[in-house]
N, C-alpha and C positions, 0 to 999 in steps of 0.2 A: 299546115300553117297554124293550127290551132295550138301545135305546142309550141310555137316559136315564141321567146320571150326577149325581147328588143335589150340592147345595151344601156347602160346608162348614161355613158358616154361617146361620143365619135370613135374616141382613139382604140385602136386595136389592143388585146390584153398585154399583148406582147409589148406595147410602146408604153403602157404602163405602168409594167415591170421596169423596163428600162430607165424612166423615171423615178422608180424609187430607186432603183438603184444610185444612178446619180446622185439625188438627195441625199442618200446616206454616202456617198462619196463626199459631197462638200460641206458635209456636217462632219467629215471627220478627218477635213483638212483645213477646216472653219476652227476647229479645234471649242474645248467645253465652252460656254458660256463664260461673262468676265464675271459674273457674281459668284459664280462658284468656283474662281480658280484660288481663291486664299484657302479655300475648306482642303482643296486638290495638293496643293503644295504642300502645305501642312501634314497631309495623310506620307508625300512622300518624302518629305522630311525623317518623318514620325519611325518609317518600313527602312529608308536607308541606315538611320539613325542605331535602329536595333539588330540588323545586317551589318553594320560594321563593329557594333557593341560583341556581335557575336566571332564576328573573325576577329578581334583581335585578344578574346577573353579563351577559346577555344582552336589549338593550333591547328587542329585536324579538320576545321571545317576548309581551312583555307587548302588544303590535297585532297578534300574531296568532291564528289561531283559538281558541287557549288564552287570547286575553281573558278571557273570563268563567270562567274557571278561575282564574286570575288575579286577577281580582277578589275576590274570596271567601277567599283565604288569608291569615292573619294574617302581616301584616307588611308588606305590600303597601300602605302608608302615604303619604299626599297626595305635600306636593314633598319629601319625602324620601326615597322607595319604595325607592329602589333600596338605599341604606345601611339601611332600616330590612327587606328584605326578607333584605339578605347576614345581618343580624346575628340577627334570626331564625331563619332557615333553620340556621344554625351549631348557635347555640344547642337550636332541637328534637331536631338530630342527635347532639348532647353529652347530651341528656337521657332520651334512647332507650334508652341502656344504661340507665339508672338506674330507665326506667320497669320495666324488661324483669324487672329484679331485684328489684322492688319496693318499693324503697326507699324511703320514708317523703317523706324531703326531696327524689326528685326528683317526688313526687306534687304537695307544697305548690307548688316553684316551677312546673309544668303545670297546675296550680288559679289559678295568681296570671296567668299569662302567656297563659292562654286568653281568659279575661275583662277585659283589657288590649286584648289582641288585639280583641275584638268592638267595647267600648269605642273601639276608636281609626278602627278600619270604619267605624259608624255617624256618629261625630261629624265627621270627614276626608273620608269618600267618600259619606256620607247613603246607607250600603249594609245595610239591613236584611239580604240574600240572606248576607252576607259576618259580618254579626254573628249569623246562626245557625248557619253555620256553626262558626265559634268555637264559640258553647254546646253546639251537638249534641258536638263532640269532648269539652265537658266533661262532657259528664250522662253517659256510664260511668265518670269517673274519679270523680266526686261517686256517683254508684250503687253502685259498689262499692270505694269507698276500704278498707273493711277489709283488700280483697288486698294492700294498699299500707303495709305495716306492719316491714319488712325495719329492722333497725338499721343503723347506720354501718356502715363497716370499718375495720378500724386504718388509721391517717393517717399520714405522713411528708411531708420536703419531697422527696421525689422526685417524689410525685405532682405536685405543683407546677413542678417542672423538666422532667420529662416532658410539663405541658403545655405550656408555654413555649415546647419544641422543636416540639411535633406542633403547635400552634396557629399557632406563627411559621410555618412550613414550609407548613402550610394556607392561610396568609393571604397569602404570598408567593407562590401558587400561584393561589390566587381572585383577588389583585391583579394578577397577568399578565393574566390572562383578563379583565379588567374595563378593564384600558387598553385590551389589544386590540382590543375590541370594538366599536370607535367606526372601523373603517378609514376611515368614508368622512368623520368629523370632524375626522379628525386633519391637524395642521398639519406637511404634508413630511413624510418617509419617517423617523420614528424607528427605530433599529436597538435590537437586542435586549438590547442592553447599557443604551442609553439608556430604554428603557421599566424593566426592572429597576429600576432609579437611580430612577424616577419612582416605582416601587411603594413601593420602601424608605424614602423622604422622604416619601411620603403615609402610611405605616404611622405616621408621626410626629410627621404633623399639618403639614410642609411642601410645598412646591411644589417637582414636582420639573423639568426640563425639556420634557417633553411638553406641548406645547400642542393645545389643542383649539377648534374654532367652535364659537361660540352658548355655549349654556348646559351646554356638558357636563363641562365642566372641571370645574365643580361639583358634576355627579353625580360623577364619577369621586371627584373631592375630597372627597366625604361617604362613598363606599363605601369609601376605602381608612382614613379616616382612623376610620370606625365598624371594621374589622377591626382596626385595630391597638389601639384603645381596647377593644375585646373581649378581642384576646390581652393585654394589660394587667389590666385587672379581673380576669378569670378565675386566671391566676398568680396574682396577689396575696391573692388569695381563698383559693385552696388552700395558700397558703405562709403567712396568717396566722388562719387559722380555728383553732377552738378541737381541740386535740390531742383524739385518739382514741387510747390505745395499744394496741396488740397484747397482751393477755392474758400475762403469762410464769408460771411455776413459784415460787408460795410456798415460805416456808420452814416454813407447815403443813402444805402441798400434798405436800411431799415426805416430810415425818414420815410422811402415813399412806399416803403410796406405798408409803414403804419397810414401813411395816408391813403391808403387803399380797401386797408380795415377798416379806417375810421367810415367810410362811405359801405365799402359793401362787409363787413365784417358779420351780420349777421347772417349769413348765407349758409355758413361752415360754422361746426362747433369747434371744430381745431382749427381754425384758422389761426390765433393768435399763437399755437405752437409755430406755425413758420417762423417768427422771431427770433427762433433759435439760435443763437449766434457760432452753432458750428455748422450750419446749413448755409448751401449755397445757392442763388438764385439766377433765373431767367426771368425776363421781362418781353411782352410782348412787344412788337415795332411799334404801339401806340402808348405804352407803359401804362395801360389801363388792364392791364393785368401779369402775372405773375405764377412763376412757379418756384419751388424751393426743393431742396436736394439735396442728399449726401452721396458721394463715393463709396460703396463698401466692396473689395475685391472682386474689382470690375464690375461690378452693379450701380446704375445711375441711380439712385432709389430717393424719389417723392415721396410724397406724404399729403394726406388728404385732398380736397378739391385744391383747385389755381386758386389763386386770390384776386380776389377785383371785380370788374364787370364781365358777367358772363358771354356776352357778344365778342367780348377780347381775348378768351379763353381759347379758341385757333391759335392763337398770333400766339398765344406764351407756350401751347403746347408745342407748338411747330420747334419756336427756339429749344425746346427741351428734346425734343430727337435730333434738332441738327446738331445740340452738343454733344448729345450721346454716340449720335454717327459720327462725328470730328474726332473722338477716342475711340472708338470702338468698345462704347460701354453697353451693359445692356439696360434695357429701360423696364423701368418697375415702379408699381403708384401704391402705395399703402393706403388702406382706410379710407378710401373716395368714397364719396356719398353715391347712391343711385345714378341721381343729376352725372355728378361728375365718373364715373365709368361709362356712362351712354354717350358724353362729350365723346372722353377720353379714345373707346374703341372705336366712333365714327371716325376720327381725325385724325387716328393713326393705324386703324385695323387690329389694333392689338385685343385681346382675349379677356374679358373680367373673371373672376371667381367669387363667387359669395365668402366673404372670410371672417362676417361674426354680424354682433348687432351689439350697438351703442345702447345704455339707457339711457335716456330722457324724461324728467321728472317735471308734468307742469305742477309750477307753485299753486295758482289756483286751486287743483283737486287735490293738490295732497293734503292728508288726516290723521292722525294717528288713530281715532275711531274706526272700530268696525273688527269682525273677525281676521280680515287678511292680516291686518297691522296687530294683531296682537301680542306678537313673538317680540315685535321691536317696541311696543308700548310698555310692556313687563321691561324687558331689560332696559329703556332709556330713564326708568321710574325707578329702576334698584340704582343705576348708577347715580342718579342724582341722590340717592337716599344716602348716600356712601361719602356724599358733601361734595361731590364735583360742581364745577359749576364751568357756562362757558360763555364764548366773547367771540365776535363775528363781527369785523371791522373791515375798513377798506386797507392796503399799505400806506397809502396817505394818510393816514390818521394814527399811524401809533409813530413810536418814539423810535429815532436809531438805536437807542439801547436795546430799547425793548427787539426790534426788529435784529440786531446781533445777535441776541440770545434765540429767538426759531432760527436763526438760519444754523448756530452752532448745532444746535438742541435735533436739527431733521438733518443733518450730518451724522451725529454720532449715532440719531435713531435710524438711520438708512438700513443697517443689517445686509447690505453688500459691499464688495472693497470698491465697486464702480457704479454712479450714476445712472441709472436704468431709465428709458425713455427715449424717445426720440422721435414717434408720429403723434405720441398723443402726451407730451413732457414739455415744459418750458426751460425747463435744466436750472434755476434760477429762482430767487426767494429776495422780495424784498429790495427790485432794483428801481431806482429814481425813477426810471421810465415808465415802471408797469404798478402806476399810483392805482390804476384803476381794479388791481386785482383784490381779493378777498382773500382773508386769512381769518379760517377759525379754528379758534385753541380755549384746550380743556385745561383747567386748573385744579387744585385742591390745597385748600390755604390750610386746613388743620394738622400736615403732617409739618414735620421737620424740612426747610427748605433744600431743595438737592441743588446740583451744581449750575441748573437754569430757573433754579425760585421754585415755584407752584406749579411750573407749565408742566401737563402731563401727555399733549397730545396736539399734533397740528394738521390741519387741513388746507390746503391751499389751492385756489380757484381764479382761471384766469376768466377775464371779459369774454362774453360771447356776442358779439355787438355792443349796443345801447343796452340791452333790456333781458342780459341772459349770463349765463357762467357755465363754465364749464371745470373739470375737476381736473384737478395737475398731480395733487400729489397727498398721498395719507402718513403720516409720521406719526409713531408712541413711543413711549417710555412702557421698554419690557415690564420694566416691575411694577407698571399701574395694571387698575381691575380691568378685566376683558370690557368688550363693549364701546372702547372709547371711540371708535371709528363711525358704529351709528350713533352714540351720543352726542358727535358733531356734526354729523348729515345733516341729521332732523334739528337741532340747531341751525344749523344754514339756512333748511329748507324753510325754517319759521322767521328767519328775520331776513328771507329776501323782498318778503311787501316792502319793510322799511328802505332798505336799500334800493329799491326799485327793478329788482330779478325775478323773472315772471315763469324762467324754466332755468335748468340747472341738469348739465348732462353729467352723468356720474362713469364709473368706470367702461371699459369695453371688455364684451364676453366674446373670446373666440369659438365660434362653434357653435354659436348658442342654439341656434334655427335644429342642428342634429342631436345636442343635449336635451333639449325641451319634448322632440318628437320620442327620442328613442326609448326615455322612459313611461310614454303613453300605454296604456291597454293597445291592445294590436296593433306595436310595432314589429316588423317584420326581423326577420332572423339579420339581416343587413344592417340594419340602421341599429338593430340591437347589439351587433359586435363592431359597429364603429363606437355606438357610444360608450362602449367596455373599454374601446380603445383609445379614448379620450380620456376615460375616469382612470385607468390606467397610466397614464400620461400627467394625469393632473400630480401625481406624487414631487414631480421636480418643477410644474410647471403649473400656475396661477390661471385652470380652465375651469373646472367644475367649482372651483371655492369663489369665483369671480363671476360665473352664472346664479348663482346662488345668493351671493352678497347682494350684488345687483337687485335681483327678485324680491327683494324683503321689499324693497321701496314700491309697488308696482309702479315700473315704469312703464311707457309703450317703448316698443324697441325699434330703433333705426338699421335697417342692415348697412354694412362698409364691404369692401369690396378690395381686393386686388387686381392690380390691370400687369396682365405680364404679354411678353412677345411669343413661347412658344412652351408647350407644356414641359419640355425636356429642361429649362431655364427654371423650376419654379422650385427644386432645390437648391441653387445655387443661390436663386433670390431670399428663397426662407432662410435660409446659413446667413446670409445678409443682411436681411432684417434682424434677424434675436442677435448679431452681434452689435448694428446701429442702437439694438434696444437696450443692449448690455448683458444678455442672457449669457451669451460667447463671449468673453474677454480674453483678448488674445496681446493687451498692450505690453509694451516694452517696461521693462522700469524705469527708474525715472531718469538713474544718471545716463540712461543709454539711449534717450530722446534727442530731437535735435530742438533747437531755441525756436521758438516760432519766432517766424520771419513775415515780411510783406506781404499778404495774399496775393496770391497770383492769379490775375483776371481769367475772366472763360475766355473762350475761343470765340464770341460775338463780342466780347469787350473789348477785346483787344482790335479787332476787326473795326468797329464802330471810332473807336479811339485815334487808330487811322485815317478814319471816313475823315475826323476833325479835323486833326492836322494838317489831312490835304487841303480840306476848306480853309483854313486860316491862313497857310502860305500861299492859297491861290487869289485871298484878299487884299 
């Protein structure tokens, strides 16, 4: 008895074998989880999609052992199979994204195109095996259509022209491969030039020189001329469908922004970039706080902390995942403060990254005395020798004249075709509303006046509450002396006692925490070849010359953060960002935009807007 070792349970092993068995019997007539059936459908969208791409580009797959695989997939259609399998196969692989994301309308058209699909099996091929197929694919999308509830995304005709290129490009690539494919029917050795010529006459419904025996000229002729009727419909479809727009910034939206600033605005040095007027916003259920936002291909993407009282800050982040879940957007927070990523992850689970450090200049210690400052003391003493001189005002105080000419003058100084900025930018110079911001500009009266007078250099600084500013934007005139960008700092930073600015945040260093370490005495081989790989980086990109700038002032640094949902998501958000920043400029020209129209409420506005109506009819 001394080796006997007692059960841990009653039940005999055998009844607990039996047990799991069971279990795994009604877990897989339970069928997957509903959260993970959009990813599931999607996958077999995505495997159908390229299974019919391939039987109908490749005639020999369909008499080979994948016959009866073959047979069975939607699309795979009597004497047209082979056009009718390209243009399905296309089409499931176009709706994969959409299932993926759960979009609403790419469920209805996978509702409508499954049951087509079996339908045309059955009546074509008298293939029962083929037409349940079909329905099995439907019965989780018909099971759990609620996962399938995602809104639109704002529309444009880009999307339209972007498919025109990837679709034409596709289909001039599938029609290679479809002429090709016939070596042993083709008539005489056509060259690569001349089968081209044949695809792009067949994308349009001509003949083009390749001839072929027997009956295949016809297939070919029905596959090339179904792709190009494809990339046709589809364009046209997305370039004349009913507008969706992008959400922008009310003119009540901003009223109670600002009065939201006006109370808690010192909390955040970017806060007063919210303002943005191509940002769109959420408000908490108590509207004592705020969040703001831009769309960038399918990226919900914030910017700095919420706005307002931090006790509210739940209530407006909540509304900013239920909007992001209402589209199936993914959510992303640029540049939050500490504070605000520690909110952020508790309240939504989501993941921070360290993504740079802010400077921060208080007015009180700054000097231009002493050794650290001597680099900018020399040079702000040549510039002024040189007869500059400068001028640090509020916008309320200068003249619209004068205020036409910075905003012409930091247009033409911009040095890119697109607007740059957009978590730490106000986009904007000089508007009625933003009397409180600061604008300083460099001069020199002794040359010949150019096409803005004297002015050689602008600086411009929005509010940072009552008692602070923050940095928007640097502008010069190429052909003035280097220098002009501290010449105006230290300017500012000298005549913010008068104005009553006690700190002054200057630009943002991405990286700066792995730039500052990696050049230390004993840093390791690691941090050594990241920061190679930053200064490497810096050639097209404003990293190491913006750690650098920065550092003349000493500032203390603030670190900012990125809040993203899963690691796998954080190139798509980075692609996201530099194009919100303007790094990636992917716009339309201009005659090929559409007019802006009415912004079109969120999905809690419009909700809310409801909530009213009902109340007032039920008064």
């Amino acid at each position: 008895m001394s080796g006997w070792v007692p059960l841990r349970s009653g039940r005999p092993p055998s009844n607990r074998l039996s047990g799991a068995r069971l279990n795994g019997v009604r877990r897989v007539l339970r069928g997957p989880r509903a959260d993970v059936v959009p990813a599931l459908v999607a996958r077999a969208c995505t495997l159908v999609g390229l299974v019919d791409i391939a039987a109908g580009v490749f005639p020999r797959f369909r008499h080979s052992r994948m016959h009866t695989l073959a047979e069975v997939l939607p699309g795979a259609l009597g004497p047209f199979a082979a056009a009718l399998a390209l243009s399905t196969g296309v089409l499931l692989l176009l709706l994969a994204h959409g299932l993926r994301r759960r979009k609403r309308r790419a469920w209805r058209a996978a509702a409508i195109l499954l049951p087509a699909g079996a339908i045309a099996q059955f009546t074509y091929r008298h293939s029962l095996v083929g037409a349940l197929v079909s329905l099995a694919l439907l019965v989780p999308l018909l099971r759990h259509r609620d996962e399938f509830t995602a809104l639109p995304d704002p529309r444009s005709r880009w999307r339209a022209l972007a498919n025109f290129i990837v679709m034409g490009a596709g289909s001039i690539a599938l029609g290679l491969a479809v002429v090709s494919a016939h070596p042993g029917r083709m008539v005489g050795d056509p060259s690569l030039a001349d089968r081209l010529e044949h695809v792009i006459y067949g994308l349009f419904g001509f003949e083009g020189p390749v001839d072929y025996a027997g009956d295949t000229s016809w297939t070919v002729a029905f596959s090339l001329g179904a792709l190009g009727l494809l990339t046709a419909i589809t364009t046209i479809y997305l370039a004349f469908r009913p507008e969706h727009p992008a959400a922008r910034l009310t003119a009540d939206d901003e009223v109670r922004l600002r009065a939201l600033l006006e109370k808690h605005g010192a909390r955040d040095s970017l806060g007063h970039f919210a303002l943005r007027r191509d940002k769109a916003v959420v408000f908490s259920p108590s509207g004592k706080a705020a969040v703001t936002y831009r769309v960038v291909s399918g990226v919900m993407l914030a910017s700095g902390d919420p706005i307002g009282d931090v006790e509210a800050w739940p209530g407006a982040i909540e509304r900013f995942m239920d909007e992001a879940k209402a589209h199936s957007w993914t959510p992303a927070v640029m540049g939050c403060s500490e504070t605000g990523a520690e909110v952020w992850t508790r309240e939504t689970g989501l993941d921070a990254l360290e993504l740079g450090d802010e400077a921060v200049v208080d007015v009180a210690d700054f000097s231009l005395a002493g050794r650290a400052m001597r680099n900018v003391r020399q040079m702000v003493k040549r510039i002024e020798r040189l007869g500059y001189e400068t001028r640090v005002r509020r916008v309320r105080d200068l003249g619209e004249a004068e205020l036409d000419r910075i905003r012409r003058a930091a247009e033409d100084w911009r040095g890119t075709d697109t607007e740059r900025g957009f978590s730490m930018a106000l986009g904007r110079i000089g508007d009625p509303s933003d009397g409180d911001c600061l604008i300083a500009t460099a001069h020199k009266a002794d040359e010949a006046p150019g096409p803005y007078g004297d002015l050689k250099a602008v600086l411009h600084f929005v509010p940072w509450g009552p008692d602070c500013a923050s940095l928007d934007l640097m502008r010069r005139d190429r052909s003035a002396d280097p220098g002009m960008n501290e010449l105006l700092i230290v300017a500012a930073l000298q005549a913010a006692p008068r104005l009553g600015v006690k700190q002054v945040s200057l630009n943002f260093a991405m990286f700066r925490s792995a730039l500052a370490r990696g050049e230390k005495i004993g840093a390791g081989p690691v941090l050594r070849a990241w920061r190679g790989l930053l200064v490497f980086l810096s050639r097209w990109f404003q990293i190491e010359s913006l750690y650098k700038f920065n550092a003349k002032f000493r500032p203390r640094w603030e670190p900012r953060f990125v809040v993203y949902a899963a690691s796998r998501d954080l190139p798509r958000i980075g692609l996201a960002a530099m194009r919100a920043e303007g790094f990636v400029n992917l716009a339309l020209p201009r005659v090929l935009r559409r007019r802006a129209k009415t912004p079109a409420p969120c999905a809690h506005a419009v909700a809310e807007q409801g909530m009213t109506e009902q109340n007032i009819r039920a008064a």
